[in-house]
C-alpha positions in Angstrom: 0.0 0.0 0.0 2.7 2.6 1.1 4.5 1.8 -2.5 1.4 2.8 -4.5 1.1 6.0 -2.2 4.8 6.5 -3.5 4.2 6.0 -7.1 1.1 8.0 -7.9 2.6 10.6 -5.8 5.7 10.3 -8.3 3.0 10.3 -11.5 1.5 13.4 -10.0 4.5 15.5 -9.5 5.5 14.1 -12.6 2.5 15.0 -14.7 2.3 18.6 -12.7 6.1 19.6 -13.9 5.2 18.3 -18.0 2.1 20.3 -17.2 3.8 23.2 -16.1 7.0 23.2 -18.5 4.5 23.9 -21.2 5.1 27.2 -22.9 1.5 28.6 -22.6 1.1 27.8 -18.7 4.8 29.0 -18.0 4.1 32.3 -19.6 0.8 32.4 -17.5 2.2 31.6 -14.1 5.3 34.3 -14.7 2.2 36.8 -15.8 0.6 36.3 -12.7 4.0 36.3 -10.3 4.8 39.2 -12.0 0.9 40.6 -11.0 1.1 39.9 -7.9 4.7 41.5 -7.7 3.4 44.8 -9.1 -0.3 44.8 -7.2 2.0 44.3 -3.6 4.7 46.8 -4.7 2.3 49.6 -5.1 0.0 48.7 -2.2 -2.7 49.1 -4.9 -5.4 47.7 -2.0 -4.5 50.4 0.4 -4.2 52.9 -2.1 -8.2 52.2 -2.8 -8.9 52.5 0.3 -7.4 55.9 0.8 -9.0 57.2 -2.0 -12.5 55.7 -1.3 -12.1 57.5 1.9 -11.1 61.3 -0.2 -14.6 60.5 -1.9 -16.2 60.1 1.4 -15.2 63.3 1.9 -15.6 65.2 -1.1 -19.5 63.7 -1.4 -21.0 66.0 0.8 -19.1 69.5 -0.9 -20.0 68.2 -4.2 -23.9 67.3 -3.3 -24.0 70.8 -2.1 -22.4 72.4 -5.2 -24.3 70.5 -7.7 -27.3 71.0 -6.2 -26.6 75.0 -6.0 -25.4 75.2 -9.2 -27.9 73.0 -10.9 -30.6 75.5 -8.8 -29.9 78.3 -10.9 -31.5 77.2 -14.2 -33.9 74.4 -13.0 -36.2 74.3 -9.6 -36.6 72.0 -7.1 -39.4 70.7 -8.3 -37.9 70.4 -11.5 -35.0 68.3 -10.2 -36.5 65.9 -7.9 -38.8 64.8 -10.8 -35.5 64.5 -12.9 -33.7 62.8 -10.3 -36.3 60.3 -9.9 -37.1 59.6 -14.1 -33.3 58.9 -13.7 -33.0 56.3 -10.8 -36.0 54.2 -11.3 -34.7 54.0 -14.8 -31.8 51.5 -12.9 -31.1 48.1 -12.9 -33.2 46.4 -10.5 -29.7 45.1 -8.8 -28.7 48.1 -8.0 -31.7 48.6 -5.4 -29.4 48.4 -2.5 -27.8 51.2 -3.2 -30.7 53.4 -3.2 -30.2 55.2 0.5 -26.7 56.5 -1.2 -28.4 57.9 -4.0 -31.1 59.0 -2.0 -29.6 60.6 0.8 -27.4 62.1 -2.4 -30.0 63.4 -4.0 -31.7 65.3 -0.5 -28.5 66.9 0.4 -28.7 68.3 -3.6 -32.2 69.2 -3.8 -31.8 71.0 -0.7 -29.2 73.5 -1.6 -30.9 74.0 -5.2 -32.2 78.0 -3.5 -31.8 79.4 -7.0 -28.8 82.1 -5.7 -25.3 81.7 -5.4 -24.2 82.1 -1.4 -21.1 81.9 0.5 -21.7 78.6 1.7 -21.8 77.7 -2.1 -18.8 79.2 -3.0 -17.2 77.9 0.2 -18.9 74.1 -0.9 -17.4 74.6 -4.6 -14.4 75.5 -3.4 -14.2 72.7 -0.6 -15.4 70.1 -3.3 -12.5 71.0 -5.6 -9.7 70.8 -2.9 -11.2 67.1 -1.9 -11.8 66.2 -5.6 -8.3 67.2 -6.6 -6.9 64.7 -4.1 -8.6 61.6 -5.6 -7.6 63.0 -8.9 -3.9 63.2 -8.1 -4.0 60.1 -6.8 -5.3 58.0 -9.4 -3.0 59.8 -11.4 0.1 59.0 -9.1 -1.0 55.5 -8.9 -1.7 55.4 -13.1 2.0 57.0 -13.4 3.7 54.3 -11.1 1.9 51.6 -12.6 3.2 52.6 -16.3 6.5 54.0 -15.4 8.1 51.8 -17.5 6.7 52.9 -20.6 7.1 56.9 -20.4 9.3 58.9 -23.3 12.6 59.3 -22.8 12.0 62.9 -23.2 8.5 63.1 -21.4 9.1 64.1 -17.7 7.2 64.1 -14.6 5.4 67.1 -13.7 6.0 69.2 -10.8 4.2 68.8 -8.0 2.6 71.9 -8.1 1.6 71.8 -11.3 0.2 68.2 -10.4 -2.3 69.4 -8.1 -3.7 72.4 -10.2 -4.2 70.1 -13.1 -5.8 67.8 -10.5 -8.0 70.7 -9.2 -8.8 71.5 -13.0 -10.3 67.9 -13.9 -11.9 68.4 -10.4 -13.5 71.2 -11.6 -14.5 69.9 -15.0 -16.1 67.0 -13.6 -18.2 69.0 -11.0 -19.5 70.8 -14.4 -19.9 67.6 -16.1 -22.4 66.0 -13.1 -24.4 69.9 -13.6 -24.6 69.3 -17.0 -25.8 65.8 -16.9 -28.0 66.3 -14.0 -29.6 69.3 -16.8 -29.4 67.0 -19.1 -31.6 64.0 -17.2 -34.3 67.3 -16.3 -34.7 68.5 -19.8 -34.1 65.8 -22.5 -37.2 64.2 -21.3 -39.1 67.2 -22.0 -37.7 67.4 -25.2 -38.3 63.8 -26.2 -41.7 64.8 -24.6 -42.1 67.6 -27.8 -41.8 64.9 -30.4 -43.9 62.1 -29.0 -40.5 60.0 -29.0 -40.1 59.9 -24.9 -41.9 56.6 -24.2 -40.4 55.0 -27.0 -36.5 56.0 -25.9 -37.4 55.0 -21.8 -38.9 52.2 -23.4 -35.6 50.9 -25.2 -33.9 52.0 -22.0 -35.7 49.7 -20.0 -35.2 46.7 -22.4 -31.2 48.0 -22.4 -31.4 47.2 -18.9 -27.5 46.6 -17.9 -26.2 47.5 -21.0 -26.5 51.4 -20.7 -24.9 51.8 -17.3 -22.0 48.9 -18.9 -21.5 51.4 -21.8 -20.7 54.3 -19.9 -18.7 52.9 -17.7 -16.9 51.2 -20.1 -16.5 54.8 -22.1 -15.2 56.6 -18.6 -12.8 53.6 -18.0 -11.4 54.1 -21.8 -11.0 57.5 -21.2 -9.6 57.7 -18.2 -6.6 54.9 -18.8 -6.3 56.7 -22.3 -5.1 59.6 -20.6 -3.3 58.3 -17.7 -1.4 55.1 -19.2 1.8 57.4 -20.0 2.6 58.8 -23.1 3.6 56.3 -25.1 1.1 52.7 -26.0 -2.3 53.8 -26.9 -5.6 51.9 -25.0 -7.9 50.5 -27.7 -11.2 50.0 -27.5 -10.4 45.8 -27.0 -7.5 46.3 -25.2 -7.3 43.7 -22.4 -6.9 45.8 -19.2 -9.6 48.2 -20.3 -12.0 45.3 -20.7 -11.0 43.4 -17.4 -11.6 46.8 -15.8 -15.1 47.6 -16.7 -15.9 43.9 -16.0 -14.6 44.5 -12.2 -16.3 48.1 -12.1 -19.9 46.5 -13.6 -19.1 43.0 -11.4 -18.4 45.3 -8.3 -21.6 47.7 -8.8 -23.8 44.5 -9.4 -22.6 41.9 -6.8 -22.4 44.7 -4.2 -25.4 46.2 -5.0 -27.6 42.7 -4.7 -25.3 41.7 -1.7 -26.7 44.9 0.3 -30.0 44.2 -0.7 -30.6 40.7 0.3 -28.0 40.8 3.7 -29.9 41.8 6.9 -25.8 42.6 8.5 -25.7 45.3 5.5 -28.7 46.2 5.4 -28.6 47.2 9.1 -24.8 48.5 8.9 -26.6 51.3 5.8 -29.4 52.0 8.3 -26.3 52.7 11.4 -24.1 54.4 9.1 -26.0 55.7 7.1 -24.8 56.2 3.1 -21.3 56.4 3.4 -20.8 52.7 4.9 -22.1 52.0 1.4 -20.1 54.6 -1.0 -16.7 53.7 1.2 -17.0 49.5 -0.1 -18.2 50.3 -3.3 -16.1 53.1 -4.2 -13.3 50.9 -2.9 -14.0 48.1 -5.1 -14.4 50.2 -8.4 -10.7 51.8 -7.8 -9.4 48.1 -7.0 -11.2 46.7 -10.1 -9.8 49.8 -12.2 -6.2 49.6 -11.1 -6.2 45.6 -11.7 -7.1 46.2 -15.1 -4.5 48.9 -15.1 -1.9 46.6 -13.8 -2.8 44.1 -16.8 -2.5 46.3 -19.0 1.1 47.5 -18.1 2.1 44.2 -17.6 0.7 43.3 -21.5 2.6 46.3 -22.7 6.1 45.3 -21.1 5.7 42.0 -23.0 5.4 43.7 -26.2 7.8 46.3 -25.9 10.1 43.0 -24.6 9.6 41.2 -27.8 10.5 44.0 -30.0 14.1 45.4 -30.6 14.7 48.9 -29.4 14.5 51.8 -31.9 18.1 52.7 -31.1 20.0 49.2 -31.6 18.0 48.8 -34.5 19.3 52.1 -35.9 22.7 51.2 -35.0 22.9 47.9 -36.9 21.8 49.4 -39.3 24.2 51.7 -39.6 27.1 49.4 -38.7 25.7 47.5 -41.6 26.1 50.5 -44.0 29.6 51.0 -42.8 30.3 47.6 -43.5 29.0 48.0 -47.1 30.5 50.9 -47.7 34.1 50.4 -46.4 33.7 46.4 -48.3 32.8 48.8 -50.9 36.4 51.0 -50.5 38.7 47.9 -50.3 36.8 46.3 -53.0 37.6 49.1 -55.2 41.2 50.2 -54.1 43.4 48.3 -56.4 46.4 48.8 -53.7 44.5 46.7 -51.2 45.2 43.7 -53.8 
């Protein structure tokens, strides 16, 4: 008995190392150490985390901004009726993160007073300072993860310069959630003008998943775009960008039904109120993000590995002219004979 324990124990280990000598499941093991090298280096988890929490803090600023701004061309009438076209337009799995949007949407509705006050300009200004932080951030994070690939001549910027293009995006994205919060209030009444709006809430609905996949899928690709380094470009099947929307949707989705049907979350939301909820999820959309990121770098070594470099081709090349030319010169020098 003990030697047949001893021989299939020698046929395992034996059919494990032909297994893993094979060139496709080497390649994918030294992918993954080399994953798992770059997710610990960078502390990518706690990195999440810290910006999660940034995001805690910049909700309340921003609520109060948007809904101020977003008061001076539309009431509050206006945009609780917007608000709610909007949300119960949702997947039904998102349901459990209705008290987020919710509470959200009172803090907004509540500072839409149709005039511009201190404590807006205070909030606006507040919401930038706390929105530039996750900004610079990501983009510190999105610059260590693709250092490897950055121009020779393309250098980091300054720090200063760092945080006021941080505070800029900050800014621009603010406007963007005005505009789009406008936009959910008055396209309806324009679809409304043509007798199209049931048929275009109707293809929404039949859409279901695949609206909020889309746009996510868009902000992913545009984000990476811009902060994968200078040189590679992400395309629209490029491997990290599509594992990171899957995370981002997978992370929205799972958490979103796992609040809804677990009495523990269910009474943590109810304790803590909305920001228990924003702090996982947001944490699990910048984990899910940066994994694809971290894919996507690792993808790019491995074809920049397998190429030759610009400059060594250049030089053989040139040492190849040289040759030809100087075979050329004794060729032709009859005193070389």
């Amino acid at each position: 008995m003990p030697v047949c324990k001893h021989v299939a124990v020698v046929n395992f280990r034996s059919t494990l190392k032909n297994v893993s000598d094979r060139p496709f499941v080497k390649s994918t093991m030294g992918f993954g150490r080399q994953f798992l090298a770059r997710f610990g280096t960078l502390n990518v988890s706690l990195a999440s985390g810290g910006l999660a929490y940034y995001v805690i803090l910049a909700l309340a600023p921003v609520a109060i901004s948007v809904g101020a701004i977003s008061g001076l061309f539309i009431s509050q009438e206006q945009f609780v009726a917007g608000w709610d076209s909007f949300v119960s337009r949702g997947p039904e799995s998102l349901s459990g993160l209705d008290p987020v949007m919710n509470s959200l949407a009172s803090l907004a509705q509540s500072a839409t007073t149709g005039s511009v006050t201190i404590t807006t300009i205070v909030s606006l200004v507040l919401a930038v300072y706390v929105s530039q932080k996750v900004v610079y951030g990501v983009l510190q994070v999105q610059d260590h993860i693709f250092k490897n690939h950055r121009a020779p001549n393309d250098r980091t910027p300054s720090g200063t310069f760092a945080r006021v293009r941080s505070a800029v995006i900050a800014l621009v994205v603010i406007i963007v959630i005005v505009v789009s919060l406008l936009s959910v209030t008055f396209v309806p009444v324009f679809l409304s003008s043509l007798n199209v709006e049931s048929t275009f809430l109707g293809l929404l609905d039949t859409l279901g998943w695949l609206t909020p996949a889309t746009f996510v899928y868009l902000l992913v690709w545009l984000v990476m775009r811009h902060t994968s380094s200078s040189t590679g470009v992400v395309t629209w099947r490029s491997p990290g960008l599509l594992l990171a929307t899957f995370l981002i949707i997978l992370s929205i989705g799972a958490f979103g039904i796992y609040a809804d049907q677990s009495s523990t979350v269910g009474s943590a939301l109810v304790v803590f109120g909305a920001p228990i909820a924003v702090l996982i999820w947001t944490y699990l959309v910048f984990l899910g993000f940066f994994v694809g990121s971290i894919i996507e770098a690792l993808i790019r070594e491995r074809g920049l590995a397998g190429k030759p470099a610009r400059g060594a081709a250049d030089k053989s090349d040139h040492e190849r002219t040289d040759s030809g030319a100087n075979s050329g010169t004794d060729h032709g020098d009859p005193r070389k004979e």
